[in-house]
Steps between C-alpha positions, in 0.01 A plus 500: 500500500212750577292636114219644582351382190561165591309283743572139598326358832494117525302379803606110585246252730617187562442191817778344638480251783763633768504637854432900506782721440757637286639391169841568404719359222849607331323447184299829526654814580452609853249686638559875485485632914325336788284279272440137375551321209197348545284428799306171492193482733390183713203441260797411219428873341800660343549866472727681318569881425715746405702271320724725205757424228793443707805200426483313839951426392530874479205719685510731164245533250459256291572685145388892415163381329141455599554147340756404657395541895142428427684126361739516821181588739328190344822278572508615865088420554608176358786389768324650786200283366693207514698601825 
């Protein structure tokens, strides 16, 4: 859902001790083209972007409202988080 009088931007920093690379999880929709869920560096830095308001079941928006993919966005930050 694009309103130009509406703006949300969440930017997410967290550690994670793992060897460098990719995240993926089924619990987060999929990344969009020839990108990454997440990538997580050798120094245990994770970094995530681009992530939008899609149902990781489905691949469609989740719901017609701001709300309602700015609540799905959050729940796909949280399970590639925990991936």
């Amino acid at each position: 859902l694009v309103r130009p009088d509406k703006l949300v931007e969440i930017q997410v920093t967290a550690a994670q001790l793992s060897p460098a690379g990719p995240v993926v999880t089924s619990d987060a929709a999929a990344a969009v083209g020839p990108y990454n869920q997440g990538i997580v560096t050798r120094n245990g830095m994770l970094f995530i972007s681009g992530c939008i308001g899609l149902e990781p079941s489905t691949g469609e928006f989740a719901g017609a409202t701001i709300e309602s993919q700015t609540k799905q966005v959050l729940r796909n930050l949280d399970a590639i988080l925990r991936a």
